[in-house]
C-alpha positions as CSV (number, residue, x, y, z in Angstrom):
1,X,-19.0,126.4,-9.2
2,X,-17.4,127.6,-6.2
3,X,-17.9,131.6,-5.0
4,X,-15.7,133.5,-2.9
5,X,-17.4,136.5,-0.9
6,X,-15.2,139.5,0.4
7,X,-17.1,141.1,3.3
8,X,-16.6,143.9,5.5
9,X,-18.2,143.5,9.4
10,X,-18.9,146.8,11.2
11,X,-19.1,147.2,14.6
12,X,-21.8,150.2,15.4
13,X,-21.0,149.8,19.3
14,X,-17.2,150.2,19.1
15,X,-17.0,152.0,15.6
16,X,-14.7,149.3,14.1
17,X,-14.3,147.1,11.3
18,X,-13.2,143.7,10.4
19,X,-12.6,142.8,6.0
20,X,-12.2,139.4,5.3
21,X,-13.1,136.3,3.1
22,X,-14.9,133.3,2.9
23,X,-16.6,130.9,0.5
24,X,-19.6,130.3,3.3
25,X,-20.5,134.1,4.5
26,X,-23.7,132.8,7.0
27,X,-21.5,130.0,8.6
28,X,-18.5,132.8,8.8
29,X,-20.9,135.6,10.0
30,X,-22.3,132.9,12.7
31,X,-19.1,132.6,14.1
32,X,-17.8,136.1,14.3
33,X,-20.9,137.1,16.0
34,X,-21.4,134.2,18.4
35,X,-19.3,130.7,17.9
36,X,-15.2,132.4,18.2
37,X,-13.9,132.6,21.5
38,X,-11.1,134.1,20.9
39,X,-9.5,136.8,18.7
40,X,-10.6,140.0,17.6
41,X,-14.1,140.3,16.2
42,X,-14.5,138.7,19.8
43,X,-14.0,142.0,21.3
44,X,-15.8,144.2,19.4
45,X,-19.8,142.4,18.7
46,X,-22.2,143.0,18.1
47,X,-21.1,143.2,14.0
48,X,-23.7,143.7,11.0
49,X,-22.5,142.9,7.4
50,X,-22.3,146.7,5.6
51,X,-20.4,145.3,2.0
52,X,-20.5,142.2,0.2
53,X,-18.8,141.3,-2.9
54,X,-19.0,138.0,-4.8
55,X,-15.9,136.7,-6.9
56,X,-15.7,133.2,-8.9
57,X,-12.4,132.7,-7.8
58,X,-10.3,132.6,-4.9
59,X,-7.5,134.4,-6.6
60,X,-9.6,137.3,-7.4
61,X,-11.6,137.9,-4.0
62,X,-8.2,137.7,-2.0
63,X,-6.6,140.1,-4.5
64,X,-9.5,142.2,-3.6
65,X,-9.3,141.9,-0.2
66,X,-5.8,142.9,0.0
67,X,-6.8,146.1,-1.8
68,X,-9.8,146.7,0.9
69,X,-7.0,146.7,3.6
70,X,-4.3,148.9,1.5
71,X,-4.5,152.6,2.1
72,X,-6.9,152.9,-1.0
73,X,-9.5,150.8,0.3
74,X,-9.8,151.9,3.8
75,X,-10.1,155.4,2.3
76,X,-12.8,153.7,-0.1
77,X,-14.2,152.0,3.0
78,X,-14.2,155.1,4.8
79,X,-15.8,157.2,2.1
80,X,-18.4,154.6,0.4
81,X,-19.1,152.0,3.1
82,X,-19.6,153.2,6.6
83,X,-21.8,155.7,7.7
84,X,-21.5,159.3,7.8
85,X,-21.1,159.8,11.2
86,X,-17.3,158.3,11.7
């Protein structure tokens, strides 16, 4: 059976984050950190994983995704997931 992770990156040097999805989460991780040459999680490494959340369906993690990017869950992001300090 197929899993779908929803992850949020963080970037400790430039105080930014990056949500996304995959169904591979060391491969994707791999790449924003060192294979991409191009695009935004480019600009801002190094990133460390600071959420994971596994779904059994595709439908599901991207429904969840959409809510991490929504008002509501950068506020939860904000609150529950990064540290203290931003």
């Amino acid at each position: 059976m197929d899993e779908f992770v929803v992850y949020i990156l963080y970037s400790e040097k430039h105080a930014k984050t990056y949500t996304g999805y995959t169904s591979n989460l060391i491969d994707r991780f791999h790449s924003h950190n060192q294979l991409a040459t191009k695009g935004y999680t480019k600009k801002y490494r190094p990133w460390h994983v600071v959420y994971v959340k596994v779904f059994y369906t595709k439908r599901e993690a991207l429904a969840h995704e959409k809510w991490l990017k929504s008002g509501q869950g950068r506020t939860f992001i904000k609150n529950n997931i990064l540290p203290k300090s931003i």
